[in-house]
PDB file of N, CA, C and O in Angstrom:
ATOM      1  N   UNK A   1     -36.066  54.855 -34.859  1.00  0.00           N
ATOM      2  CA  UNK A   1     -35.155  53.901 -34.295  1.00  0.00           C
ATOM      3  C   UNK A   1     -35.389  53.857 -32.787  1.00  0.00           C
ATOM      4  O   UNK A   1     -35.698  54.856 -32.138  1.00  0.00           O
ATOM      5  N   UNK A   2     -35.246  52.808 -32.341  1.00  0.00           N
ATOM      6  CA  UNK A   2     -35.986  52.670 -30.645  1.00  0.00           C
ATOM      7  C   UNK A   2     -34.179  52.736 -29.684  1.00  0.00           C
ATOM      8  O   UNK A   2     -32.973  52.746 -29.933  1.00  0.00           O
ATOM      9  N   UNK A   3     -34.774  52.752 -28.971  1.00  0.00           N
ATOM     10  CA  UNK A   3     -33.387  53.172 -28.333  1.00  0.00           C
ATOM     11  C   UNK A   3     -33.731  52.587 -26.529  1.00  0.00           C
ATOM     12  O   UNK A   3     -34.603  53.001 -25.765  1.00  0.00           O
ATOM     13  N   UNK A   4     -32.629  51.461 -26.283  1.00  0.00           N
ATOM     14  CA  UNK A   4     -33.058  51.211 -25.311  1.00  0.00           C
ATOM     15  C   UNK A   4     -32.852  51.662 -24.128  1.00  0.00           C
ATOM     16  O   UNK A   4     -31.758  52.203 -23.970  1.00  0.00           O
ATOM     17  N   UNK A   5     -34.001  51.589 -22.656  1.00  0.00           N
ATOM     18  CA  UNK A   5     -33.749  52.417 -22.425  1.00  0.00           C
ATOM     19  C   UNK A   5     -33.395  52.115 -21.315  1.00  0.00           C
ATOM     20  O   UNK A   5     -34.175  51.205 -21.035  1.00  0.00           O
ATOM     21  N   UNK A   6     -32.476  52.310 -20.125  1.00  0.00           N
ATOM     22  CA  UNK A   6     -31.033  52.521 -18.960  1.00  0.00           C
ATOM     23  C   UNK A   6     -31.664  50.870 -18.300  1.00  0.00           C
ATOM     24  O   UNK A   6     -30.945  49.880 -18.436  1.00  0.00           O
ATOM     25  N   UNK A   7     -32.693  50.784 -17.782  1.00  0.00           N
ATOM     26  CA  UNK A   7     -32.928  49.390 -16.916  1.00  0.00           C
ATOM     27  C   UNK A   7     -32.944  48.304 -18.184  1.00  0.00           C
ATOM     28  O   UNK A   7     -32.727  47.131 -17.881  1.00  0.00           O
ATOM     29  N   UNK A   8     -33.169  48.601 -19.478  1.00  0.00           N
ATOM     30  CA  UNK A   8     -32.962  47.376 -20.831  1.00  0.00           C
ATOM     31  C   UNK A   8     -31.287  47.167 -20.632  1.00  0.00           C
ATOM     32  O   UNK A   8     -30.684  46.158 -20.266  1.00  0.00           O
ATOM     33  N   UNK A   9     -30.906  48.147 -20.911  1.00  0.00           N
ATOM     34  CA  UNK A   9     -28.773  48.701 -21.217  1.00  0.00           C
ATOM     35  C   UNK A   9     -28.495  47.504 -19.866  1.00  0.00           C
ATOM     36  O   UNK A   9     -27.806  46.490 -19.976  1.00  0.00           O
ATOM     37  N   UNK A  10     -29.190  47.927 -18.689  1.00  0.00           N
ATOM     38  CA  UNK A  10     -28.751  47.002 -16.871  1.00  0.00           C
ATOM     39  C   UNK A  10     -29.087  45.839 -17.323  1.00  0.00           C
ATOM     40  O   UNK A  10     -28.055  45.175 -17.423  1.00  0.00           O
ATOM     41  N   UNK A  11     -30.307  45.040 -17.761  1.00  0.00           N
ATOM     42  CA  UNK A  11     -30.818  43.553 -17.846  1.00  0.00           C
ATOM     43  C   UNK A  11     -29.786  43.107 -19.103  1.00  0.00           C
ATOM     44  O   UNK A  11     -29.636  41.916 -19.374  1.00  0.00           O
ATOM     45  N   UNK A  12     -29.061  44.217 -19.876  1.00  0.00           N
ATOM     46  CA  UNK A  12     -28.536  43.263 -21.143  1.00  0.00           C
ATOM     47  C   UNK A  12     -27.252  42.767 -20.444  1.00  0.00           C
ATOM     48  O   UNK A  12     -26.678  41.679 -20.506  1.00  0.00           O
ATOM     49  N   UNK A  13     -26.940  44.050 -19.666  1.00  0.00           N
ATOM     50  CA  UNK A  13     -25.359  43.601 -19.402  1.00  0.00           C
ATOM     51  C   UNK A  13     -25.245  42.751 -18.381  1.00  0.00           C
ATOM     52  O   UNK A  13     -24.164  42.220 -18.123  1.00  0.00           O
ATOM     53  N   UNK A  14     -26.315  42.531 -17.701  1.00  0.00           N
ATOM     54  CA  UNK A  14     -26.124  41.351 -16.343  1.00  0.00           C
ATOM     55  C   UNK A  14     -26.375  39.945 -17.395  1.00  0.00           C
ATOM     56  O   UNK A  14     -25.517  39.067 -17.307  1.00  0.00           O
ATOM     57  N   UNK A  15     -27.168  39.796 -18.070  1.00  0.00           N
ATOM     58  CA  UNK A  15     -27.217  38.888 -18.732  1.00  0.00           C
ATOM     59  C   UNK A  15     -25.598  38.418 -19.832  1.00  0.00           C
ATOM     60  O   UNK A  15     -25.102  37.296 -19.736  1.00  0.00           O
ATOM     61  N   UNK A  16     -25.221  39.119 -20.447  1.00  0.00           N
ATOM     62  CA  UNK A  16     -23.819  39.161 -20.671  1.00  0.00           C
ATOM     63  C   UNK A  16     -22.830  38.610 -19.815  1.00  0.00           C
ATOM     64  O   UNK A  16     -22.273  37.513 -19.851  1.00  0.00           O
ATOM     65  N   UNK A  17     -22.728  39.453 -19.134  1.00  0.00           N
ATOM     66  CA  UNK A  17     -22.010  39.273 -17.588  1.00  0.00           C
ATOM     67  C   UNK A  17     -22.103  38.054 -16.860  1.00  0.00           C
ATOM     68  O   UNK A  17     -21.136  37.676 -16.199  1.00  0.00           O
ATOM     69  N   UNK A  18     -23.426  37.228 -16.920  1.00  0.00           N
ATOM     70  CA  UNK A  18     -23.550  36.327 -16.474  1.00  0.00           C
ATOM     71  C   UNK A  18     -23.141  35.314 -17.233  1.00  0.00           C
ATOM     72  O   UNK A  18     -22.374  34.538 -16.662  1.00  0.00           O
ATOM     73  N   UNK A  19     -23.491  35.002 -18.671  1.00  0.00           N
ATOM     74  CA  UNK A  19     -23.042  34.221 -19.374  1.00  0.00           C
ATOM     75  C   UNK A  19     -21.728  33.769 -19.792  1.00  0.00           C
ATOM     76  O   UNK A  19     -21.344  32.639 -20.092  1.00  0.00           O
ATOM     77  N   UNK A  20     -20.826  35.412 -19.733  1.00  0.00           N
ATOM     78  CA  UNK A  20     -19.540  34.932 -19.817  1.00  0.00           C
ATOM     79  C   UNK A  20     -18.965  34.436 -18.186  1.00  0.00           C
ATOM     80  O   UNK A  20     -18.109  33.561 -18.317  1.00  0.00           O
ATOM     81  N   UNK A  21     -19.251  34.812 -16.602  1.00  0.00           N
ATOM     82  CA  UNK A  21     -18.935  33.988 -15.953  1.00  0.00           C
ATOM     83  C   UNK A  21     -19.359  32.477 -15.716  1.00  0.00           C
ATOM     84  O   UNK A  21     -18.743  31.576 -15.147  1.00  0.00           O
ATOM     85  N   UNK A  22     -20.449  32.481 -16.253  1.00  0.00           N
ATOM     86  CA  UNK A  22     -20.934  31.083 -16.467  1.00  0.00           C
ATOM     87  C   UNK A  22     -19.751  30.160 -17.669  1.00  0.00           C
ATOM     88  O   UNK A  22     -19.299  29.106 -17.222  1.00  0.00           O
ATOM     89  N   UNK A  23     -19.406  30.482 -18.786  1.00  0.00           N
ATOM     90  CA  UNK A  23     -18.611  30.419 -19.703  1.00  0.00           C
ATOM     91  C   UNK A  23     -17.219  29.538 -18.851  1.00  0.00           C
ATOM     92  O   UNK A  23     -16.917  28.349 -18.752  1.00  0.00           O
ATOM     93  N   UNK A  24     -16.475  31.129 -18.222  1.00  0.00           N
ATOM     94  CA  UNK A  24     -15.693  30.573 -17.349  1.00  0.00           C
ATOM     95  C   UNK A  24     -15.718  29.476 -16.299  1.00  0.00           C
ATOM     96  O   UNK A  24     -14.880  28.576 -16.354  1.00  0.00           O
ATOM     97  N   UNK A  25     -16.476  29.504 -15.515  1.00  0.00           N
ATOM     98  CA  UNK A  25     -16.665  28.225 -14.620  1.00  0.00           C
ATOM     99  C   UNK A  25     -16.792  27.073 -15.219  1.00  0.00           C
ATOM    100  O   UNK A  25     -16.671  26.054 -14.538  1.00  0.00           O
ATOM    101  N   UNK A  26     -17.036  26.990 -16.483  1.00  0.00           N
ATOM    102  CA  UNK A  26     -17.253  25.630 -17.302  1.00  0.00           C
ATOM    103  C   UNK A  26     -15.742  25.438 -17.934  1.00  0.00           C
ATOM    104  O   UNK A  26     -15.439  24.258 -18.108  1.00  0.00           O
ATOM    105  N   UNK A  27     -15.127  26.041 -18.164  1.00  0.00           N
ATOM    106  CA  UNK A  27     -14.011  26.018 -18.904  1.00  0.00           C
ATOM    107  C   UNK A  27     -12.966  25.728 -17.485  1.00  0.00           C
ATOM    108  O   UNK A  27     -11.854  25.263 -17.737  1.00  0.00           O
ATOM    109  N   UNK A  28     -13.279  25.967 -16.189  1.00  0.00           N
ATOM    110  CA  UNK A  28     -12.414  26.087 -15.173  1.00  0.00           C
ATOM    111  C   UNK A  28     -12.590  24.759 -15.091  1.00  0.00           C
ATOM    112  O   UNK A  28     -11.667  24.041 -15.474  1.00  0.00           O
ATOM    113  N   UNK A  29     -13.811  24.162 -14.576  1.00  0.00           N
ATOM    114  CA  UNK A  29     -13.960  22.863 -14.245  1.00  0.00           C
ATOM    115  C   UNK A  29     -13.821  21.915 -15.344  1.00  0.00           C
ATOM    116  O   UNK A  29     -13.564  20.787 -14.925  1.00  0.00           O
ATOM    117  N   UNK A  30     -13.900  21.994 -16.527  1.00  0.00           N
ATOM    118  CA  UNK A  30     -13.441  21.056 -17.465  1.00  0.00           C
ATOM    119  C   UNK A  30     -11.660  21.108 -17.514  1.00  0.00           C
ATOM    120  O   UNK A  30     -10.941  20.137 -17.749  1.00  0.00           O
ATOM    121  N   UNK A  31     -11.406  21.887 -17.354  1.00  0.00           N
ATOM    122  CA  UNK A  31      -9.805  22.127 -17.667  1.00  0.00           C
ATOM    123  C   UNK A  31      -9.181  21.599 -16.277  1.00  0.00           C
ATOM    124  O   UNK A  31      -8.033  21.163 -16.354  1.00  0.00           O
ATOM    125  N   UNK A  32      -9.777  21.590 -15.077  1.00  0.00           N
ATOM    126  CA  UNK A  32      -9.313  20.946 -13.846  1.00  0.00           C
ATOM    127  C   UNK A  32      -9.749  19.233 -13.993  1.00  0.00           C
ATOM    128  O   UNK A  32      -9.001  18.283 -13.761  1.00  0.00           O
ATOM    129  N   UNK A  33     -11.082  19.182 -14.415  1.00  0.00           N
ATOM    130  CA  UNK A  33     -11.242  17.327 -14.640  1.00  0.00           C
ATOM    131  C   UNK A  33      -9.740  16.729 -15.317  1.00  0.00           C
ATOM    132  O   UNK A  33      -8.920  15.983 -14.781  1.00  0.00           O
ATOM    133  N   UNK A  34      -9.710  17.395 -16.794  1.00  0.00           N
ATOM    134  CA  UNK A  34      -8.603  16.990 -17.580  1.00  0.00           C
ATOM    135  C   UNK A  34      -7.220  16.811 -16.847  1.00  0.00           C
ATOM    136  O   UNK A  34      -6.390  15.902 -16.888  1.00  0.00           O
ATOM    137  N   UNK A  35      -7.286  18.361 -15.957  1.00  0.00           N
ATOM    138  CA  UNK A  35      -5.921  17.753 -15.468  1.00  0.00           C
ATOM    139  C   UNK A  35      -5.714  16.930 -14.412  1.00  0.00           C
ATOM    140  O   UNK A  35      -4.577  16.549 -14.136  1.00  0.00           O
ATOM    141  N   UNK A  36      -7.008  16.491 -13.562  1.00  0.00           N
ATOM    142  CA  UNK A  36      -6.568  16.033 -12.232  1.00  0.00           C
ATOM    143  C   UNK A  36      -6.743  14.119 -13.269  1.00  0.00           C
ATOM    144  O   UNK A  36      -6.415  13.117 -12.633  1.00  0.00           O
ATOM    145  N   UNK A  37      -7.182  13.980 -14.548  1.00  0.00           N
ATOM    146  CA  UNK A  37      -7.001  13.062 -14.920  1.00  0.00           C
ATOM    147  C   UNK A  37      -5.456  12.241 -15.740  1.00  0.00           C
ATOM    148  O   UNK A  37      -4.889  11.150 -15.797  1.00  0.00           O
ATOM    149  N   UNK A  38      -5.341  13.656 -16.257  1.00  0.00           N
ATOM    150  CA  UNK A  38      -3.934  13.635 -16.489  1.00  0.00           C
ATOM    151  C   UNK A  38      -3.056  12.964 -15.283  1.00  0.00           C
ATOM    152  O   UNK A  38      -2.313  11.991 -15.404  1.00  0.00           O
ATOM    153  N   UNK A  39      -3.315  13.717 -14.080  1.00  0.00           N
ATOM    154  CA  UNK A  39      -2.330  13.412 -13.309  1.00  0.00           C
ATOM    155  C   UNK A  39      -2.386  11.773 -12.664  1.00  0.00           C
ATOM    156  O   UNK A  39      -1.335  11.164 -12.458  1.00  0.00           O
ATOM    157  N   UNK A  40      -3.473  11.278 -12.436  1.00  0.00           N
ATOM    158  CA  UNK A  40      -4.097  10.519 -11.990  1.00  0.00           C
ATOM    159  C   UNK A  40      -3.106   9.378 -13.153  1.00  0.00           C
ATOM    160  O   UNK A  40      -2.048   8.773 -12.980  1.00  0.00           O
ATOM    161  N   UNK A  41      -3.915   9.457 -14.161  1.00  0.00           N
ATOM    162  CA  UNK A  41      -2.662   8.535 -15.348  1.00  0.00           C
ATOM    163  C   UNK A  41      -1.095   8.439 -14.809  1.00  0.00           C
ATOM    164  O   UNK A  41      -0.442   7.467 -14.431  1.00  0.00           O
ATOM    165  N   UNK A  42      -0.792   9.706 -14.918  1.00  0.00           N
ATOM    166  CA  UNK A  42       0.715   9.282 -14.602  1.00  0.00           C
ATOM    167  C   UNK A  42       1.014   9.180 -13.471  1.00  0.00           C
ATOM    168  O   UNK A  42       2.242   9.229 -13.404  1.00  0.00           O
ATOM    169  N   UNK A  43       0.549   9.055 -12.463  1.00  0.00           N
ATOM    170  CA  UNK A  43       0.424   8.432 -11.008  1.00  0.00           C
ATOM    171  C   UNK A  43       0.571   6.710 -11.175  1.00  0.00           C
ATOM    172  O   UNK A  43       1.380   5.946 -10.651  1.00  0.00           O
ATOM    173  N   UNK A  44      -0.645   6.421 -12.202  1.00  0.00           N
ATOM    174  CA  UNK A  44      -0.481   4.980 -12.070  1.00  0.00           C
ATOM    175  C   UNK A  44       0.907   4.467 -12.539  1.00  0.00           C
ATOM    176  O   UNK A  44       1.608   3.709 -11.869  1.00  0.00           O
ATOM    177  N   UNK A  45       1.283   5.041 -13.965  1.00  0.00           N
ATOM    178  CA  UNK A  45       2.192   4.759 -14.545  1.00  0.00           C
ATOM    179  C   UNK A  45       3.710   4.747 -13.457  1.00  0.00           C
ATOM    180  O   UNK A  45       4.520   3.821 -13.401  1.00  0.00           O
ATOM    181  N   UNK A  46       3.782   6.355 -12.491  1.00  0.00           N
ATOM    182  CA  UNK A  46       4.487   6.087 -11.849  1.00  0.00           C
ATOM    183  C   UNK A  46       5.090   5.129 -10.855  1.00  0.00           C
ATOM    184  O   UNK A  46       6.210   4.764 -10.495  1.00  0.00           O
ATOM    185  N   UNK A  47       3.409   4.814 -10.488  1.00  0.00           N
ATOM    186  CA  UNK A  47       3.673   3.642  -9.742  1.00  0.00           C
ATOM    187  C   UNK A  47       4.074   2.316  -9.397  1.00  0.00           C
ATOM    188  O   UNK A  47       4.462   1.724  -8.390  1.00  0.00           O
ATOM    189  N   UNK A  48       3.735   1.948 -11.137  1.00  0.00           N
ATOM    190  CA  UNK A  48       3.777   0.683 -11.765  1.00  0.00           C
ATOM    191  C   UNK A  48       5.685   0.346 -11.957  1.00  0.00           C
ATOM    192  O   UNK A  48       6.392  -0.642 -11.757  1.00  0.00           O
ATOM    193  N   UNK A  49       5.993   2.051 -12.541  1.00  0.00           N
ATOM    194  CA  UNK A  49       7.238   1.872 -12.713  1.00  0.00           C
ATOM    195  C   UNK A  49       8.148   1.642 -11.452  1.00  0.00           C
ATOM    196  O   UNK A  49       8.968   0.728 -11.365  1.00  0.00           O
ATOM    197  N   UNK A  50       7.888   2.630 -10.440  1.00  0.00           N
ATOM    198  CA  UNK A  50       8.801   2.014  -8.824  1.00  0.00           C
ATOM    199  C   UNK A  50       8.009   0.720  -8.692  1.00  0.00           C
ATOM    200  O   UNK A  50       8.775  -0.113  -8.207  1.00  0.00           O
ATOM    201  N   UNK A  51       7.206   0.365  -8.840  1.00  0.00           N
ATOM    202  CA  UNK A  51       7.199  -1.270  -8.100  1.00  0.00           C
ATOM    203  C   UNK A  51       7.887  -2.017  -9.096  1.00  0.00           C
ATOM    204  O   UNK A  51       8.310  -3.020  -8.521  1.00  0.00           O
ATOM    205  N   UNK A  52       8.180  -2.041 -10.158  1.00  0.00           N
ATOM    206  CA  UNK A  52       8.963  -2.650 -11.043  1.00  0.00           C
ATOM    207  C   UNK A  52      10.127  -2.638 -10.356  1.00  0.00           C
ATOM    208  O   UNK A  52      10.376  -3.556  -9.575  1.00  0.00           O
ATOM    209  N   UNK A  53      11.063  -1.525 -10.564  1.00  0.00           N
ATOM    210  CA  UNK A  53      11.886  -0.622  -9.909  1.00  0.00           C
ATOM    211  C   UNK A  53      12.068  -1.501  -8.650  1.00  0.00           C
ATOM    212  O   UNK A  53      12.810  -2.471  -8.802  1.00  0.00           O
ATOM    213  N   UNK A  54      11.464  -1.305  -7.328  1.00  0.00           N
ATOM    214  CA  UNK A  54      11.550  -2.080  -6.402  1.00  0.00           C
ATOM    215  C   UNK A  54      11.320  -3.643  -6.471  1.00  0.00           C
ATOM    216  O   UNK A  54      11.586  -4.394  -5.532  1.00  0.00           O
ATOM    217  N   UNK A  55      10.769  -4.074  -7.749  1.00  0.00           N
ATOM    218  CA  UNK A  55      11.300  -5.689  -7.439  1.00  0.00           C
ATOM    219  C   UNK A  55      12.440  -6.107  -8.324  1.00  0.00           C
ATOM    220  O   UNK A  55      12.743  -7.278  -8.550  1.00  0.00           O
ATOM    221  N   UNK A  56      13.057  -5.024  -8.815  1.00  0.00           N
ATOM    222  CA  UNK A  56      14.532  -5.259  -9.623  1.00  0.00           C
ATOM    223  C   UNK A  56      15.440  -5.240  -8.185  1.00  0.00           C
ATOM    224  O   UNK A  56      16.348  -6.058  -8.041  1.00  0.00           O
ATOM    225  N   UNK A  57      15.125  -4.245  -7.139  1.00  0.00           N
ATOM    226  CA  UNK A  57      16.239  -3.718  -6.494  1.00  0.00           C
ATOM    227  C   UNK A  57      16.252  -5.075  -5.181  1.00  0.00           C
ATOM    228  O   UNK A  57      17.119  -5.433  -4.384  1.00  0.00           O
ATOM    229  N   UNK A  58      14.878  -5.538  -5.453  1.00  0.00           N
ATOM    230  CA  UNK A  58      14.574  -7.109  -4.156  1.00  0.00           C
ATOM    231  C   UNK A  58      15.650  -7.649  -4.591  1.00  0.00           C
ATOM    232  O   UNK A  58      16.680  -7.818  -3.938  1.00  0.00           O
ATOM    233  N   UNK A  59      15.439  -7.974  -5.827  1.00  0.00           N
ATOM    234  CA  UNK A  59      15.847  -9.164  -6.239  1.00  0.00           C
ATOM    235  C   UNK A  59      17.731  -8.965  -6.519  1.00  0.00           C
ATOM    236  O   UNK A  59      18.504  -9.918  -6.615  1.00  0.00           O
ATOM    237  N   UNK A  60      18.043  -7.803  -6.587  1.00  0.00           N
ATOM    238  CA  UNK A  60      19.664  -7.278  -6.669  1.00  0.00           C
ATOM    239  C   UNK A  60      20.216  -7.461  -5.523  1.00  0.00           C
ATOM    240  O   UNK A  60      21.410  -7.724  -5.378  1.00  0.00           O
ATOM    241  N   UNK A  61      19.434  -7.344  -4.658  1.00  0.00           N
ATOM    242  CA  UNK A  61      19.341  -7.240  -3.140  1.00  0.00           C
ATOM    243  C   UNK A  61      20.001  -9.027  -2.662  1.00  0.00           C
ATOM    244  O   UNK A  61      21.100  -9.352  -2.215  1.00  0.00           O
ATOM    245  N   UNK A  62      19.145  -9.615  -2.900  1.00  0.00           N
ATOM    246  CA  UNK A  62      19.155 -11.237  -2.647  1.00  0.00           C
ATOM    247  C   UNK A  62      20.289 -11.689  -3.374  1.00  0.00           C
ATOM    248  O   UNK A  62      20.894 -12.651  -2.901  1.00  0.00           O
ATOM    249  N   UNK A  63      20.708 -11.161  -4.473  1.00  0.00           N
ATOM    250  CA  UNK A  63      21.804 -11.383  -5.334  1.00  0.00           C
ATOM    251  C   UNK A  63      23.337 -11.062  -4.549  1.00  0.00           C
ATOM    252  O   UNK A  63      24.318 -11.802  -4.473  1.00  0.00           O
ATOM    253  N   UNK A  64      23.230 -10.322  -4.262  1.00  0.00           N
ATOM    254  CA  UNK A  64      24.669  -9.742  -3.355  1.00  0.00           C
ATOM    255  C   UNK A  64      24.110 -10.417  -2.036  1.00  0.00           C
ATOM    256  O   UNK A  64      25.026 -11.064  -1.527  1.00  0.00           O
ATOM    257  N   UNK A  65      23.353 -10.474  -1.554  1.00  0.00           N
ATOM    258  CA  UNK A  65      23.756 -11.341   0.021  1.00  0.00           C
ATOM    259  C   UNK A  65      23.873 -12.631  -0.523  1.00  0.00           C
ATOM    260  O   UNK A  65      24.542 -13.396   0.171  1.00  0.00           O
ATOM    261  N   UNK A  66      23.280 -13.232  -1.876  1.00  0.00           N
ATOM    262  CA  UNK A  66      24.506 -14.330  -2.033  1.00  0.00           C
ATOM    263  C   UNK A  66      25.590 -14.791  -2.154  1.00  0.00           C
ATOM    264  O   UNK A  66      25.917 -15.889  -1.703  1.00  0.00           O
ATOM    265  N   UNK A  67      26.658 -13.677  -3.073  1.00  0.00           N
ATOM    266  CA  UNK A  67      27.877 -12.981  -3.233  1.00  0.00           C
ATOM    267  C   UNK A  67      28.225 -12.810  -2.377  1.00  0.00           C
ATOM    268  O   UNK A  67      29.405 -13.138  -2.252  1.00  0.00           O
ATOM    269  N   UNK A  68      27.445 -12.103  -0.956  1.00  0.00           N
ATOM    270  CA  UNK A  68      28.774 -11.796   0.314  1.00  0.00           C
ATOM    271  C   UNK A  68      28.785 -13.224   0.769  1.00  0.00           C
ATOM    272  O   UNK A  68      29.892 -13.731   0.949  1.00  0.00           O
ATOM    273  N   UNK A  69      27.632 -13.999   0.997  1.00  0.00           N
ATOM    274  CA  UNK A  69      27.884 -15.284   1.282  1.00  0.00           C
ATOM    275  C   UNK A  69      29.092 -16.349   0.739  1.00  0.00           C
ATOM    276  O   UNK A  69      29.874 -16.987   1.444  1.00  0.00           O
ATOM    277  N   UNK A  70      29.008 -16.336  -0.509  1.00  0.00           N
ATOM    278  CA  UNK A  70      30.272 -16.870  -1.188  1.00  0.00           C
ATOM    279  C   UNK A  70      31.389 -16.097  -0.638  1.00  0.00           C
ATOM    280  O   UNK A  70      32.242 -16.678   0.034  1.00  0.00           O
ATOM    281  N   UNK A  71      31.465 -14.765  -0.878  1.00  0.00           N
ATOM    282  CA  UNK A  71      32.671 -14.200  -0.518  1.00  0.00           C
ATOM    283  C   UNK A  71      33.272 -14.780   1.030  1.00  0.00           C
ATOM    284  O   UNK A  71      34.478 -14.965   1.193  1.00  0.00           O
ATOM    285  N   UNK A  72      32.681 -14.927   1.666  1.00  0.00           N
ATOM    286  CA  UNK A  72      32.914 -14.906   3.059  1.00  0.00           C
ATOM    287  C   UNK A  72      33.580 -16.262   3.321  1.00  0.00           C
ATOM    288  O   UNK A  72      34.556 -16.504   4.030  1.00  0.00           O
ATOM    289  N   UNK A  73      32.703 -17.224   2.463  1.00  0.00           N
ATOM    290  CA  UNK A  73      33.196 -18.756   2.478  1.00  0.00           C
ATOM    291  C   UNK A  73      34.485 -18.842   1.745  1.00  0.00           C
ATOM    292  O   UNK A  73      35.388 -19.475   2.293  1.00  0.00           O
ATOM    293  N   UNK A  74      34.644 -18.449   0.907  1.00  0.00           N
ATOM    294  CA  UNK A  74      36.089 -17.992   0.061  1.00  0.00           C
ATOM    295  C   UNK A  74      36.791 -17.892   0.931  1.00  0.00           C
ATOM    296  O   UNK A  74      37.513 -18.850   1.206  1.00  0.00           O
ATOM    297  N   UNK A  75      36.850 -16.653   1.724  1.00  0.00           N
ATOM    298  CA  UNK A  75      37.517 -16.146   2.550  1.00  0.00           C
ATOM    299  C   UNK A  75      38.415 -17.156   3.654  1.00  0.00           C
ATOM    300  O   UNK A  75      39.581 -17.366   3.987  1.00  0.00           O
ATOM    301  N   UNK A  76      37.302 -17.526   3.906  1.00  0.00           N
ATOM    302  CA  UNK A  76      37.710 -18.855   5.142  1.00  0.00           C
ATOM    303  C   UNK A  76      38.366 -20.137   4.523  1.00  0.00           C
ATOM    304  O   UNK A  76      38.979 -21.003   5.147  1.00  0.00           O
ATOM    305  N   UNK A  77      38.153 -20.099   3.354  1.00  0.00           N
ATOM    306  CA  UNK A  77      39.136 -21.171   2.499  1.00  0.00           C
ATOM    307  C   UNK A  77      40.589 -20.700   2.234  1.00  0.00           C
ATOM    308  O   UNK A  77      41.695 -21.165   2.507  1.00  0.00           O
ATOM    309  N   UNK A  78      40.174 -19.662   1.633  1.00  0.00           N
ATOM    310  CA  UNK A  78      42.046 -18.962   1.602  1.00  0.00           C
ATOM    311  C   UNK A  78      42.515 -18.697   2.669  1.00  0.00           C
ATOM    312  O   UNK A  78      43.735 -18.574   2.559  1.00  0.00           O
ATOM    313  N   UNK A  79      41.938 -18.440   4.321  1.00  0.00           N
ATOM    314  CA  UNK A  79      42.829 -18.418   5.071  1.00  0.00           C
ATOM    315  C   UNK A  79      43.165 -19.603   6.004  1.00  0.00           C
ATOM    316  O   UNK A  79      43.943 -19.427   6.942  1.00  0.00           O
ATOM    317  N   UNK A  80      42.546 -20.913   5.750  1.00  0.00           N
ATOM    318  CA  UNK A  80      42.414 -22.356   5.910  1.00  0.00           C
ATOM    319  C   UNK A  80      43.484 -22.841   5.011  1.00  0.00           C
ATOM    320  O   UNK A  80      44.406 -23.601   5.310  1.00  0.00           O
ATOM    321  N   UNK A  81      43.189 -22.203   3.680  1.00  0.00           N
ATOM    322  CA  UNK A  81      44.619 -22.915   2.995  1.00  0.00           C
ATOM    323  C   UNK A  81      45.950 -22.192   3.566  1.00  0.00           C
ATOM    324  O   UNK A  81      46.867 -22.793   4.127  1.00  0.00           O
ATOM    325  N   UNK A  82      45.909 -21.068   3.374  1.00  0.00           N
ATOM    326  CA  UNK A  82      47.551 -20.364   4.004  1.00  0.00           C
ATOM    327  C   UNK A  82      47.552 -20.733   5.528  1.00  0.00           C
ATOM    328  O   UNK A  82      48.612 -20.491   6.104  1.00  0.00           O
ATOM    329  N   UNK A  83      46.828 -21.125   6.066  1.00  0.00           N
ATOM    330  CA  UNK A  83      47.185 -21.897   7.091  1.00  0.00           C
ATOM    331  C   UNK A  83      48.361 -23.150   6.883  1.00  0.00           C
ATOM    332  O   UNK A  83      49.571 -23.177   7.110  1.00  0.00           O
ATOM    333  N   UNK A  84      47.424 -24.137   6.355  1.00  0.00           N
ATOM    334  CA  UNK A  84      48.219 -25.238   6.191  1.00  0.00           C
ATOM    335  C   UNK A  84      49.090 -25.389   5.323  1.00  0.00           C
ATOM    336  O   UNK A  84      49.636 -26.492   5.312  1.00  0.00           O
ATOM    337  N   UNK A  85      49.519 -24.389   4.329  1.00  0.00           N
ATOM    338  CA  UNK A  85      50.586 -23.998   3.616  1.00  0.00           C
ATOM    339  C   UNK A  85      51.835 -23.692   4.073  1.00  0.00           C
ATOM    340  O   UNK A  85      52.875 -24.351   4.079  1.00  0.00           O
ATOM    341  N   UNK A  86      51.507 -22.313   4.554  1.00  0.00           N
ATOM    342  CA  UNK A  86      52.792 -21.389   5.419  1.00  0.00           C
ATOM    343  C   UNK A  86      52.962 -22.216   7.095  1.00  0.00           C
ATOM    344  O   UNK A  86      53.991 -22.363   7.754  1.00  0.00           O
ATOM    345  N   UNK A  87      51.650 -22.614   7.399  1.00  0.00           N
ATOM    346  CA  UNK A  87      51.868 -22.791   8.895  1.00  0.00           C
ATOM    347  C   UNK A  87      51.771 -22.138   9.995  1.00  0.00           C
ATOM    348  O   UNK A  87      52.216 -22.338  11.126  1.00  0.00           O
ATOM    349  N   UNK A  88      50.738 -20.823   9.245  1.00  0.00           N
ATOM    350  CA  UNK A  88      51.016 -19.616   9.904  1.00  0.00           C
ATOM    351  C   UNK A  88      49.476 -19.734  10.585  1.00  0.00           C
ATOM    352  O   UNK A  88      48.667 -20.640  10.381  1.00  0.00           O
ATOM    353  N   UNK A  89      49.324 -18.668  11.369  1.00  0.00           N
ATOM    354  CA  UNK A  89      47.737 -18.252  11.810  1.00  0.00           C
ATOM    355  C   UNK A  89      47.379 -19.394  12.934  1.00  0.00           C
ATOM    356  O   UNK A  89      48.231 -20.201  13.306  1.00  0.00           O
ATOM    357  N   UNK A  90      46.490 -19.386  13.268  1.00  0.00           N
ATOM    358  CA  UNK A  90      45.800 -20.218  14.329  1.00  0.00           C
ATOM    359  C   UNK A  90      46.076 -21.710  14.137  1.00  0.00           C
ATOM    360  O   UNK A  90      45.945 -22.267  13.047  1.00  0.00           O
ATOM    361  N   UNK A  91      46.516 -22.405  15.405  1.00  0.00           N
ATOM    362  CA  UNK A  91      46.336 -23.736  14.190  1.00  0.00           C
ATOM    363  C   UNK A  91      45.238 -25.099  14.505  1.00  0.00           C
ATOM    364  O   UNK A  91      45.120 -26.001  13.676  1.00  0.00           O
TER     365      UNK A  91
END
């Protein structure tokens, strides 16, 4: 039976050694692609959703400065009418 001998035992285990850090670095960098793609996806998605998001809130936006607009004109009617009602206020 042959028996190998101390510099064979050194070349097996660097070779080992090497293969499984080689192993790892492939598994590091595939597992980082995946995730920086992952993230990348839901980046867009996020994004898509606030700009949605922000043209709901434009447009809610434009909605109430029409509302204060009315309100305001209201305003000046009811105190135009209790004017000339009561007789009261500025005249």
């Amino acid at each position: 039976m042959d028996v190998l001998t101390e510099p064979q035992a050194w070349v097996l285990m660097g070779v080992f050694a090497t293969a499984i850090f080689g192993m790892l670095t492939w598994q590091t960098v595939s597992f980082n692609r995946a995730l920086r793609t992952s993230i990348d996806g839901l980046r867009d998605v996020m994004d898509a959703r606030f700009g949605a998001i922000d043209g709901r809130l434009d447009r809610l936006e434009t909605k109430v400065d029409r509302l204060e607009t009315k309100v305001d004109g209201l305003d000046r009617d009811v105190q135009a009418l209790t004017r000339h009602v009561f007789g009261t206020g500025r005249g």
